[in-house]
C-alpha positions as CSV (number, residue, x, y, z in Angstrom):
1,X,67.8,159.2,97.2
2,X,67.8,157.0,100.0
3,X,64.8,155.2,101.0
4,X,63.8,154.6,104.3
5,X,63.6,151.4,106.5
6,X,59.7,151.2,106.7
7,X,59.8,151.9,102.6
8,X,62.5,148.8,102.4
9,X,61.0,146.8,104.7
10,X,57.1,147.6,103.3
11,X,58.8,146.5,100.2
12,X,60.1,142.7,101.3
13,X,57.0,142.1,103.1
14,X,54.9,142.9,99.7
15,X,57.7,140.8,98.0
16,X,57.5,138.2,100.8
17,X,53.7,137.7,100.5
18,X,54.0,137.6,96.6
19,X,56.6,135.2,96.4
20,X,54.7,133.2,99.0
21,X,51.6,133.3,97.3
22,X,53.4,132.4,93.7
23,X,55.0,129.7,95.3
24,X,52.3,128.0,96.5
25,X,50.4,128.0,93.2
26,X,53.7,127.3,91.0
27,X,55.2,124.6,93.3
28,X,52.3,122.1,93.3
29,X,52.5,122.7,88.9
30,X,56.4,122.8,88.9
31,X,57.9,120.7,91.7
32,X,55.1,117.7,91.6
33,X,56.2,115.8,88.7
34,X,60.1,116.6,89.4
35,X,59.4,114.9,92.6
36,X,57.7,112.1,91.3
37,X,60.8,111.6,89.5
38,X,63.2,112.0,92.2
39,X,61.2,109.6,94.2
40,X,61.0,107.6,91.8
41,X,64.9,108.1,91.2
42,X,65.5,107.6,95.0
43,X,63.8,104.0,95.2
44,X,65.4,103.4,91.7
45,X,69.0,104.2,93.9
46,X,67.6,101.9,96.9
47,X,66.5,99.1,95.2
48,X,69.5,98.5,93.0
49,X,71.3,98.4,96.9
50,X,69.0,96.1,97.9
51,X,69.7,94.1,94.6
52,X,73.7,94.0,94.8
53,X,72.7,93.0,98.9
54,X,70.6,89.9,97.1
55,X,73.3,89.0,95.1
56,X,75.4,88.5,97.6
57,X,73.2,86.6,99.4
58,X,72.5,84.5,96.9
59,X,76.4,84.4,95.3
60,X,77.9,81.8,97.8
61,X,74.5,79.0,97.2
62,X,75.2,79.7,93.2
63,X,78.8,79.2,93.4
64,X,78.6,75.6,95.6
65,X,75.3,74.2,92.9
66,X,72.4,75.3,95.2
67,X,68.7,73.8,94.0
68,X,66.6,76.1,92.6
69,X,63.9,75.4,95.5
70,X,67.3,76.8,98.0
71,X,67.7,79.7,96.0
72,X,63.9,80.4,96.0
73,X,63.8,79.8,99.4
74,X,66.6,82.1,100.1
75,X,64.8,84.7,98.3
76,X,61.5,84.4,99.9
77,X,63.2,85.1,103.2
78,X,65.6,88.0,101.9
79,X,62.1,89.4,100.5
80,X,60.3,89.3,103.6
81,X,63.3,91.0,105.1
82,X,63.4,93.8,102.9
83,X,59.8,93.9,102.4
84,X,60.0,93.8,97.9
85,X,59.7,91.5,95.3
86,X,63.0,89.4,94.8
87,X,63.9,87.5,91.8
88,X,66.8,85.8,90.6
89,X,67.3,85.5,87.3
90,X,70.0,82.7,85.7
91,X,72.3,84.3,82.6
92,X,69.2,82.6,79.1
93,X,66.9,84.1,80.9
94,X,65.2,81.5,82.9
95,X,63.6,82.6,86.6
96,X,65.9,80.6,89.3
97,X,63.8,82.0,92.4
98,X,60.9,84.9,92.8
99,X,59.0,86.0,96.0
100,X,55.6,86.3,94.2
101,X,55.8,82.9,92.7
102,X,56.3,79.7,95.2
103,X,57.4,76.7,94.1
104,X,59.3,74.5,91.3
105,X,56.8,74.0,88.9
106,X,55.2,77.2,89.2
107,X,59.1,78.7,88.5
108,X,59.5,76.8,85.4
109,X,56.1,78.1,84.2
110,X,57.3,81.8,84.0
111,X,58.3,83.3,80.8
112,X,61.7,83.7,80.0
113,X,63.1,86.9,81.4
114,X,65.8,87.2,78.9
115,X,64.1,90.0,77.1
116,X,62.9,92.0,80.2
117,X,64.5,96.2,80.0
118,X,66.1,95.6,83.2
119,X,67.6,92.3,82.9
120,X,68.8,93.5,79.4
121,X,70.4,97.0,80.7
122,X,71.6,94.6,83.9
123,X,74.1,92.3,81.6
124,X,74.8,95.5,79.5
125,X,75.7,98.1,81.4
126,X,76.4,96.8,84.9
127,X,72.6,97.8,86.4
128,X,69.3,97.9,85.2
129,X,66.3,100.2,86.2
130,X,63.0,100.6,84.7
131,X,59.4,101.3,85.6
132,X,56.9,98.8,84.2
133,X,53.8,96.7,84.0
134,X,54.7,92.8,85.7
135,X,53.2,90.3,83.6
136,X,53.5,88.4,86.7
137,X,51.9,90.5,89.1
138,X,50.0,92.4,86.8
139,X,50.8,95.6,88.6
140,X,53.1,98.4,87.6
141,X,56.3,97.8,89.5
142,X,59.5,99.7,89.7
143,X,62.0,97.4,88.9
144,X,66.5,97.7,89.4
145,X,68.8,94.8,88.5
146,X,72.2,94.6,88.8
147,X,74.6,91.0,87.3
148,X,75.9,88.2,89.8
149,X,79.6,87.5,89.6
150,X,82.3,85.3,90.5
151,X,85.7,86.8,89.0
152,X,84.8,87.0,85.5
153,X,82.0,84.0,85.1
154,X,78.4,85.4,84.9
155,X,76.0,83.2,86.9
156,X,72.7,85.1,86.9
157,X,71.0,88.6,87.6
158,X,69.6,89.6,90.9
159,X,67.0,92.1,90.4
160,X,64.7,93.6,93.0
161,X,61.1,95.0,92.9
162,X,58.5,97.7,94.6
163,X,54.7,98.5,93.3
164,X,54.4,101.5,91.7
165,X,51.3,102.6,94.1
166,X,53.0,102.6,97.1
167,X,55.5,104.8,95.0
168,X,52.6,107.3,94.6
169,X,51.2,107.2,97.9
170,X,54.8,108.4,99.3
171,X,54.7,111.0,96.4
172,X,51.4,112.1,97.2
173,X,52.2,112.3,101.4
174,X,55.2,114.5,100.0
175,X,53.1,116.7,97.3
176,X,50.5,117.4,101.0
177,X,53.2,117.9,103.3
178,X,54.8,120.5,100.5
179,X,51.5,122.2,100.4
180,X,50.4,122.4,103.7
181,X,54.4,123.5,104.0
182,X,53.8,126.4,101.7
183,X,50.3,127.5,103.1
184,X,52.2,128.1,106.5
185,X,54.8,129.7,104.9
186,X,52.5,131.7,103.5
187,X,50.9,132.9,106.6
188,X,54.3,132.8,108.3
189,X,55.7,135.5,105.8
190,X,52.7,137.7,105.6
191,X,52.8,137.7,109.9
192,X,56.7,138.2,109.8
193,X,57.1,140.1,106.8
194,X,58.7,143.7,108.9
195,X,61.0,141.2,110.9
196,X,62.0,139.6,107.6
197,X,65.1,141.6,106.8
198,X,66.4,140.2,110.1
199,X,66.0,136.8,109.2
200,X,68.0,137.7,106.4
201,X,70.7,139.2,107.7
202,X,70.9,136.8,110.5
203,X,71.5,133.6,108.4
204,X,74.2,135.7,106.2
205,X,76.2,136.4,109.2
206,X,76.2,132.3,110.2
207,X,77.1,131.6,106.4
208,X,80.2,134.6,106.9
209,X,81.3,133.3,110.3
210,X,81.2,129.9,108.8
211,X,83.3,130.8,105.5
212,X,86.1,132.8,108.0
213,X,86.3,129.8,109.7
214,X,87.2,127.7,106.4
215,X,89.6,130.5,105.3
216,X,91.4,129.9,108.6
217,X,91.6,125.7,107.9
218,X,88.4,124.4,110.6
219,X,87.2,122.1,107.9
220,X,85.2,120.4,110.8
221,X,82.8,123.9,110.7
222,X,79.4,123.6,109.3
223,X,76.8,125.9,108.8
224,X,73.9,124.9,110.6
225,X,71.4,125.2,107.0
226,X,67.9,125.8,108.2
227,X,66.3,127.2,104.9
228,X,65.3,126.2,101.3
229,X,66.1,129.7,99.7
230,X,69.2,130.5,98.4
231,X,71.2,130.9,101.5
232,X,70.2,127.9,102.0
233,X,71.6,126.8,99.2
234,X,75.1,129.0,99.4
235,X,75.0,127.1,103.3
236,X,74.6,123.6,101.6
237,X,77.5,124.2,98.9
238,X,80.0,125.6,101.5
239,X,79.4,122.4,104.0
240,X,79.5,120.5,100.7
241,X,82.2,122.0,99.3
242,X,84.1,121.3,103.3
243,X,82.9,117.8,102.9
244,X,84.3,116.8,100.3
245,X,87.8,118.6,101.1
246,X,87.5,116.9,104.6
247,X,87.4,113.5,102.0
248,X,89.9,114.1,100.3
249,X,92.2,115.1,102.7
250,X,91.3,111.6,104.9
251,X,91.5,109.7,101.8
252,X,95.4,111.1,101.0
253,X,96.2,110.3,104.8
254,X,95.0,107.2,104.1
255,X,97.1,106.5,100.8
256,X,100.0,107.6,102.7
257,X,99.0,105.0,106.0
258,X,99.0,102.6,103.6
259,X,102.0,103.3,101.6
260,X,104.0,103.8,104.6
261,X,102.5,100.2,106.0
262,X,103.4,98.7,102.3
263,X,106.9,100.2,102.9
264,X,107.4,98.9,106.4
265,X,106.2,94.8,105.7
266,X,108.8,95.3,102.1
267,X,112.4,92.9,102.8
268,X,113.3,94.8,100.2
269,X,114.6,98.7,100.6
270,X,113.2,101.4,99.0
271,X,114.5,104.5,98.4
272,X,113.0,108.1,97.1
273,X,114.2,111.3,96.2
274,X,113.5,114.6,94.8
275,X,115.1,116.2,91.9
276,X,117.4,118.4,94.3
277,X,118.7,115.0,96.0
278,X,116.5,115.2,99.1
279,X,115.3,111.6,100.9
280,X,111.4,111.6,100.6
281,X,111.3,108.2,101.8
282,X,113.0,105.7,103.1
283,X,111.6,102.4,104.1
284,X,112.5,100.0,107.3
285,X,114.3,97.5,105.3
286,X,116.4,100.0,104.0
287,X,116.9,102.1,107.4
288,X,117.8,98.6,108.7
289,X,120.4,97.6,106.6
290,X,122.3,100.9,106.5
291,X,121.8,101.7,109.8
292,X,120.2,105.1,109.0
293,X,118.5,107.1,111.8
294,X,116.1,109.9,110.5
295,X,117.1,110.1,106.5
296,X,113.8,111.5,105.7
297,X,114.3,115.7,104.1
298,X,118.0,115.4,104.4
299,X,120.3,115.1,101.4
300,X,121.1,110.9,100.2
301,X,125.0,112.3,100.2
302,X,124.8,113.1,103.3
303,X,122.8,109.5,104.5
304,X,124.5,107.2,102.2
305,X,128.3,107.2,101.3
306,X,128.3,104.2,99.0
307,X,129.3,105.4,95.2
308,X,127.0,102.7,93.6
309,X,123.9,104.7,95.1
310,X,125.5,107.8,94.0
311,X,126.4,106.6,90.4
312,X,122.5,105.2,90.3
313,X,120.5,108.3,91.9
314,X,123.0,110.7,89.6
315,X,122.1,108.7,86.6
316,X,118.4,109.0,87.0
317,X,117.9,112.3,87.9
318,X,120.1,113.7,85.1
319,X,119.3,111.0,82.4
320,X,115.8,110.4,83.3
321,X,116.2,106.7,82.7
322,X,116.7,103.3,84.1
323,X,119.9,102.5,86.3
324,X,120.9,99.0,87.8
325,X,124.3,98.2,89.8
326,X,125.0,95.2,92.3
327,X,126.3,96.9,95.5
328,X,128.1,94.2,98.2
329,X,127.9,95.3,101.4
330,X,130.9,93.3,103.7
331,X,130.0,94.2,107.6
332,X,126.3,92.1,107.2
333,X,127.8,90.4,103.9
334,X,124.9,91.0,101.5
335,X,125.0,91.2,97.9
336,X,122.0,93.7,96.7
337,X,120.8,94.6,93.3
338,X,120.2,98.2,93.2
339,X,117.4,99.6,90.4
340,X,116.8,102.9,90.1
341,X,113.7,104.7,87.8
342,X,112.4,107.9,87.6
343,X,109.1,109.2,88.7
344,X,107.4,112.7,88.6
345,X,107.8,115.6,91.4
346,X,105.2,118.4,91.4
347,X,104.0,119.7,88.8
348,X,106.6,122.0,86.4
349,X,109.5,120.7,88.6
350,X,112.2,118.0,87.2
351,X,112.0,114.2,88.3
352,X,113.2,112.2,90.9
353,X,114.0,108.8,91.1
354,X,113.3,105.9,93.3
355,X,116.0,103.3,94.2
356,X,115.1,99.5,95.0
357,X,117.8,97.7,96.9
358,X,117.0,93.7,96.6
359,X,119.3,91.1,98.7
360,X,120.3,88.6,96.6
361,X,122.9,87.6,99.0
362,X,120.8,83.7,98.5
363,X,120.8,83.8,94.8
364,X,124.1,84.6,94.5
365,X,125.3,81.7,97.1
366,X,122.8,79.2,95.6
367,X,125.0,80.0,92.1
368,X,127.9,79.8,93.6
369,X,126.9,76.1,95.6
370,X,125.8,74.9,92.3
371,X,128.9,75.7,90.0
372,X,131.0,74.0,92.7
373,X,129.1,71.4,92.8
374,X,129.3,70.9,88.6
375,X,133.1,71.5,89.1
376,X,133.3,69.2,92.3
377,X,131.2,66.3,89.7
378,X,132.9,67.3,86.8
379,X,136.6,66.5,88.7
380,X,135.1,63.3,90.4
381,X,134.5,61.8,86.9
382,X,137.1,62.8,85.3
383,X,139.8,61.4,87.6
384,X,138.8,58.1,87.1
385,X,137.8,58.6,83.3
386,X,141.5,59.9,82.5
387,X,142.7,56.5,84.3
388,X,140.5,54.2,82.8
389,X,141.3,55.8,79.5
390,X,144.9,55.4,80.2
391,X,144.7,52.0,80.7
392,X,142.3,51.1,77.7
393,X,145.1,53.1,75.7
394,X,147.8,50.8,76.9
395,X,146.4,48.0,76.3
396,X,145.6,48.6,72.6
397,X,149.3,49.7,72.6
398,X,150.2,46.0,73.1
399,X,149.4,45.3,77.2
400,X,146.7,43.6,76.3
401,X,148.9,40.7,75.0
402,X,150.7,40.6,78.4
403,X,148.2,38.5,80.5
404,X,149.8,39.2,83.7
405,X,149.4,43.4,83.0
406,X,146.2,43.1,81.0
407,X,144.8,41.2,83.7
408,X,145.9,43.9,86.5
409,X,144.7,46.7,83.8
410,X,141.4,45.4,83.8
411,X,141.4,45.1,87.3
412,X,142.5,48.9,87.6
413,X,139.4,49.6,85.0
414,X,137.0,47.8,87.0
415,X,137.8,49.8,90.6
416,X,137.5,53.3,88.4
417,X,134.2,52.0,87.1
418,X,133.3,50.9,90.2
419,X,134.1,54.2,91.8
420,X,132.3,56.1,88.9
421,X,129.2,53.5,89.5
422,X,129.1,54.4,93.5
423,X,129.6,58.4,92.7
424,X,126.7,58.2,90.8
425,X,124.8,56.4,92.7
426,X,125.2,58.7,95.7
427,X,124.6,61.8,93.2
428,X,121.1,60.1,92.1
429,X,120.1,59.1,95.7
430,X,121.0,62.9,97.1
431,X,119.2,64.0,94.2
432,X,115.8,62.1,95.2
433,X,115.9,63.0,98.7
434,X,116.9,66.8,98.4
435,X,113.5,67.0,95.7
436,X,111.9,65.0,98.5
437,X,110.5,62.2,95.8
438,X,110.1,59.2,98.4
439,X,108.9,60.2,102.0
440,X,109.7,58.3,104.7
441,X,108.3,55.0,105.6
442,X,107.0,55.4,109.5
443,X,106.8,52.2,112.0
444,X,107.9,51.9,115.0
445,X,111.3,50.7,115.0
446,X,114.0,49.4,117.8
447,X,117.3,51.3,117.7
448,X,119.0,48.8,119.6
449,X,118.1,46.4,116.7
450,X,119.6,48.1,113.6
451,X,122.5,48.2,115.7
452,X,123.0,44.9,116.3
453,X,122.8,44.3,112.6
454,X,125.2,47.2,112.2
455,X,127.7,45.8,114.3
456,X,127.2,41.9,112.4
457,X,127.4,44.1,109.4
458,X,131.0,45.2,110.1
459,X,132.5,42.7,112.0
460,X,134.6,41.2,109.2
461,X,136.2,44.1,107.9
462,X,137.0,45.7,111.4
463,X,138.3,42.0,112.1
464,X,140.5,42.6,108.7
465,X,141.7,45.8,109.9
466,X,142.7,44.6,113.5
467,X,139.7,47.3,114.5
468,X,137.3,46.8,118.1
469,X,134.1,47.1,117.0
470,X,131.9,47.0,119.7
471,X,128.5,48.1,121.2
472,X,128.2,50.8,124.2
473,X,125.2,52.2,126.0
474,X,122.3,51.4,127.9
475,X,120.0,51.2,124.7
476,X,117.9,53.5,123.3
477,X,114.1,53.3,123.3
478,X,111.4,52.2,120.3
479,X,111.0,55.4,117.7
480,X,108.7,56.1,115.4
481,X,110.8,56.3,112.2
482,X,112.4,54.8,108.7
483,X,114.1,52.0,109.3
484,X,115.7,52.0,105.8
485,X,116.8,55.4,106.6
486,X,118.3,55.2,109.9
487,X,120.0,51.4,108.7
488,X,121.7,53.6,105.8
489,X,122.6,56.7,108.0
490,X,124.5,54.3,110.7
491,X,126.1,51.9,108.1
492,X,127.5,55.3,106.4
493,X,128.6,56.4,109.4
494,X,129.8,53.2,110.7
495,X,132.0,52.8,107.1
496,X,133.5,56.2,107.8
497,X,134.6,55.6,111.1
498,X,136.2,51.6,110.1
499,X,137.8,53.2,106.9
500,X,138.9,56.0,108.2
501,X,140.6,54.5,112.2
502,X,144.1,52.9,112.0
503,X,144.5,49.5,112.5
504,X,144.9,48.7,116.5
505,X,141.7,51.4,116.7
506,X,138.4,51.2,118.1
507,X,135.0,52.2,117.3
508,X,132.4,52.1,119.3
509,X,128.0,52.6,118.3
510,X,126.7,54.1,121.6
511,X,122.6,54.0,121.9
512,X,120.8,55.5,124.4
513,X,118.9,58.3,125.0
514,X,119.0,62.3,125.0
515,X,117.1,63.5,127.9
516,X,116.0,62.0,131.3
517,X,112.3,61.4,130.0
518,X,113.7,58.8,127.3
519,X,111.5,61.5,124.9
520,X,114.5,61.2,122.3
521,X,116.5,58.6,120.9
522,X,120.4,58.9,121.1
523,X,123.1,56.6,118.6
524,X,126.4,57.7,118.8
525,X,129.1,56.6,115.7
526,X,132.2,57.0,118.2
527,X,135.9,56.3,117.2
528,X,139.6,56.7,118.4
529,X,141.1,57.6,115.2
530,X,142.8,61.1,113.8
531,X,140.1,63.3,114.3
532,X,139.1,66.0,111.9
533,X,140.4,70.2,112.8
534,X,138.2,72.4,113.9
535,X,138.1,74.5,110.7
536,X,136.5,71.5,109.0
537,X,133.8,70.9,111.3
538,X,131.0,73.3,109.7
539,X,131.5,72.0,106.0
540,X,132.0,68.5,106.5
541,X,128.4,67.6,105.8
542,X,128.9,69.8,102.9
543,X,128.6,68.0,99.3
544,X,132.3,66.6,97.8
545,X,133.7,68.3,100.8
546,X,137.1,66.1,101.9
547,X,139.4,66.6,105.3
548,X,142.0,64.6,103.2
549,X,141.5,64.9,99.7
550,X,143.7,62.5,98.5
551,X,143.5,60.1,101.6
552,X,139.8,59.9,100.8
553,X,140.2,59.1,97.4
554,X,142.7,56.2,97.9
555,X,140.3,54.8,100.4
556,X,137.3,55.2,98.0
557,X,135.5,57.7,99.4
558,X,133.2,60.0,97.2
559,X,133.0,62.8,99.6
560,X,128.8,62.0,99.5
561,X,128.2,60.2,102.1
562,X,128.0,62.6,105.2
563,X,126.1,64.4,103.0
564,X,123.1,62.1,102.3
565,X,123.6,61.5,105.8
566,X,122.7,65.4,106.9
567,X,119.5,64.3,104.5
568,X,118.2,61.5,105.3
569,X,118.3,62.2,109.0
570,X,116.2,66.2,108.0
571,X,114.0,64.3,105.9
572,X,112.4,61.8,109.5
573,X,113.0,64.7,111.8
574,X,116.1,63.4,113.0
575,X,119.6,65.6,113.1
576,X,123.0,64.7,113.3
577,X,125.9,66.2,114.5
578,X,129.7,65.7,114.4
579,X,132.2,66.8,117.1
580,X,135.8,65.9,116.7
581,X,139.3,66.5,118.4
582,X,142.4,66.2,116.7
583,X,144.4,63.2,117.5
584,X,141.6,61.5,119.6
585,X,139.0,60.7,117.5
586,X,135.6,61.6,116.6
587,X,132.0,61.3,117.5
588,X,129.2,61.7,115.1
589,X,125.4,61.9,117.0
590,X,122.1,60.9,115.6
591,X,119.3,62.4,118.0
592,X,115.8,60.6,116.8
593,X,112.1,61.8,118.3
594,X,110.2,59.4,119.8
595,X,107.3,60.5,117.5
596,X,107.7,62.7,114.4
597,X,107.3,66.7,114.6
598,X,104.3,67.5,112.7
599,X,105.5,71.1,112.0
600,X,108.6,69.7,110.3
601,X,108.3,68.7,106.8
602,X,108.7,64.9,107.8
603,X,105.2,65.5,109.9
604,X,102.9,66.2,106.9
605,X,104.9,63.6,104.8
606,X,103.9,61.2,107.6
607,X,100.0,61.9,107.9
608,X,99.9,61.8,103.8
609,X,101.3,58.2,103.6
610,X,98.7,57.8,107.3
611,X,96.0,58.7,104.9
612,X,96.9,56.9,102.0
């Protein structure tokens, strides 16, 4: 049998005023100590904030040596600020700085604090909390700690303090407000107990709307909770419940921001895909290099049509293990080093892999430039090690009681060994200045001058050789440079152009300068000899490189010296250029700053030997 609204409604009102009159005797008995403790929890929760705030405040004057009077200082103002006691606490125990103590002596007069709960639980577990009596303050104080840290070095505890009182006064405010809450509530329901089934059915209806709203993906709906009963409750868990969801959605886009920004700022490419062979990912680098236009969700065969990636993604997926191959690529002439791994799809489905493609185009090169250049000093010295051991073999064969041919043997020993003495030299001094051992010595120097010296320098062999040596150009202005260097890069350049001009030639050092504002130096190494091809131009400061192997050679020639030359000028921010026609000579410029660039590595060199 059905029973009728007044009957129903009779019945909440009776149930209403009971549960209103239970309440307010119960709550008062039930919720006061549970409060206390949540209070009591709460404070717990800010102080060890406050705490982890202090000891940051505090971490920077720890790390740099502050006094103990700074630090207690510090404190006292960071306790004002946060209105609480403040004490800092160094890792034995002893009290570095306290807001309810002042000064140094009375600081060392404080027991040790080693043994105190919080301090204790603080090194032990992370954080300390506790309520006690302060021996200090005498007063019962609620008390959170938490370490101070630098990396993994322990420099003290920060721990934080509030008197218990002012605890109780806030729980007591609370315990009033409650009852007063519940007297009202009391009247309240007993005055609208008929209406009450309304109330009811009203808030239900916002808590349904609410939920259809979720269903349909607004996560951004809430349910506007105005009660402490249990819809109240079921409206709290649903906007929880869409909190945390919102969370955890914002914190995956975030993950993927930053993955995707990882991806993008990678030289290297990187490479994903499923266990049916579809791209997932596919980074800039990667794009880039391949020229690939939209590869994400479309099959690799269809992006890449390379058989190394094919061999490596087929490997993985099918094997589920570890795949390399070296892949060279001859349109943008890289080499790369593909590596390929598995990694889990979605749960119950097979792996994919992931593919890294790393240019080691450099590496490769830098190999390369240092087995010629073993092979390049490995045939230098043994050309003139098989002659000298040819003539040392003659001569115990008997030449060496000829005088006339042991005399001209030893001669021939003596050039070899001479030539084997200069290679070497010129290997050691490129060595030193490529691993930048000596920096440059800066004064102001006159280009004009070196020349000069240059030019005496050379006079007698040009003479020898029927050469005109000779001096052009209006003359260059003061620089700031090496003298030693720029004497050694002209008389290397100067030999080169004497040994290498036929007789009847001329050559000619032009100084000057490079721009209208006489800014920049100019010395010019100019000659009228053979010239040098074009296809030689871009190696020719190249290590052992030779126009005329066997020309060089005969004239003594190491195939060095351009080289040191291309460093020694890089290492005073000079350069030095070559241009060359064949048939009518060849012209090697030296441009030279009037002051050093600081950006360049000859710039710091120059303010460390300024400093020193």
């Amino acid at each position: 049998m059905r029973l009728p609204r007044t009957t129903l409604r009779a019945r909440i009102a009776l149930t209403a005023i009971a549960a209103s009159g239970s309440a307010l005797i119960a709550v008062p008995l039930l919720v006061g100590p549970q409060l206390r403790r949540n209070y009591v929890e709460q404070s717990q929760q800010a102080l060890l904030a406050e705490a982890r705030l202090m000891a940051q405040v505090v971490l920077e004057p720890m790390l740099r040596g502050a006094t103990i009077s700074e630090l207690d200082t510090l404190v006292d103002d960071a306790s004002r600020e946060i209105r609480a006691r403040a004490t800092v606490v160094a890792p034995d125990g002893q009290v570095l700085a306290d807001s309810a103590v002042s000064g140094y002596d009375a600081l060392l007069a404080l027991d040790n604090h080693s043994t105190r709960p919080e301090i204790v639980q603080a090194l032990r577990d992370g954080a300390g909390r506790t309520v006690r009596m302060s021996r200090t303050v005498n007063r019962e104080l609620v008390y959170a700690a938490v370490p101070i840290r630098s990396g993994g070095r322990m420099l003290g505890v920060s721990r934080v303090a509030l008197p218990m009182d002012g605890v109780e006064s806030q729980v007591a405010k609370l315990r009033g407000a409650i009852a007063l809450s519940l007297g009202l509530a009391f009247a309240i329901a007993a005055l609208l107990s008929a209406p009450l089934s309304s109330s009811v059915i009203g808030p239900l209806r916002d808590v349904m709307e609410v939920a259809r709203r979720f269903a349909q993906g607004e996560l951004g709906a809430r349910i506007d909770v105005r009660r402490d009963d249990e819809l109240g409750e079921l409206g709290r868990i649903i906007n929880d419940t869409a909190a945390e969801l919102q969370a955890r959605l914002a914190e995956s886009q975030r993950d993927r921001a930053r993955t995707d920004a990882m991806l993008s700022a990678m030289d290297e490419g990187v490479l994903a895909v499923d266990h049916g062979g579809l791209v997932l990912v596919a980074n800039e680098a990667l794009q880039r290099w391949f020229d690939l236009e939209s590869p994400t969700g479309r099959p690799y065969r269809e992006t890449f049509h390379l058989r190394q990636v094919e061999e490596v993604i087929e490997s993985v997926l099918q094997q589920g293990t570890r795949a390399t191959r070296e892949l060279e690529l001859t349109s943008p002439g890289r080499i790369l080093a593909l590596t390929g791994v598995p990694f889990p799809d979605t749960e119950g489905k097979p792996k994919g892999a992931v593919l890294t493609f790393h240019d080691i185009s450099a590496r490769r090169q830098g190999d390369k430039v240092r087995r010629d250049f073993v092979a390049n000093a490995s045939h230098e010295l043994r050309t003139p090690l098989t002659s000298i051991r040819g003539f040392v073999e003659a001569l115990e064969d008997g030449a060496v009681h000829d005088p006339q041919t042991a005399v001209r043997f030893l001669g021939k020993i003596r050039t070899h060994a001479d030539r084997m003495a200069v290679l070497v030299e010129d290997l050691l001094e490129l060595s030193r200045l490529e691993s930048g051992d000596r920096s440059p010595d800066w004064e102001e120097v006159s280009p004009n001058q070196l020349v000069e010296e240059v030019l005496t320098s050379f006079s007698g062999r040009a003479a020898r050789k029927s050469l005109t040596l000779r001096r052009g150009g209006p003359g260059a202005p003061v620089v700031v440079t090496d003298a030693e260097r720029l004497m050694r890069i002209l008389e290397n350049l100067v030999d080169n152009a004497v040994k290498y001009t036929p007789a009847g030639g001329h050559v000619e050092i032009y100084a000057g300068c490079a721009d209208v504002d006489a800014e920049t130096a100019l010395i010019e190494v100019r000659d009228d000899g053979p010239g040098i091809s074009p296809e030689h131009l871009s190696r020719l400061f190249e290590r052992f490189y030779r126009v005329d192997k066997a020309r060089s050679r005969d004239l003594g020639g190491t195939g060095l010296g351009l080289s040191i030359v291309r460093h020694l000028a890089e290492g005073m921010s000079a350069s030095v250029k070559v241009s060359s026609e064949v048939g009518k000579g060849s012209r090697f410029t030296v441009t030279l700053p009037r002051e050093p660039d600081p950006e360049s590595e000859a710039g710091p060199q120059r303010r460390r030997a300024e400093d020193a």
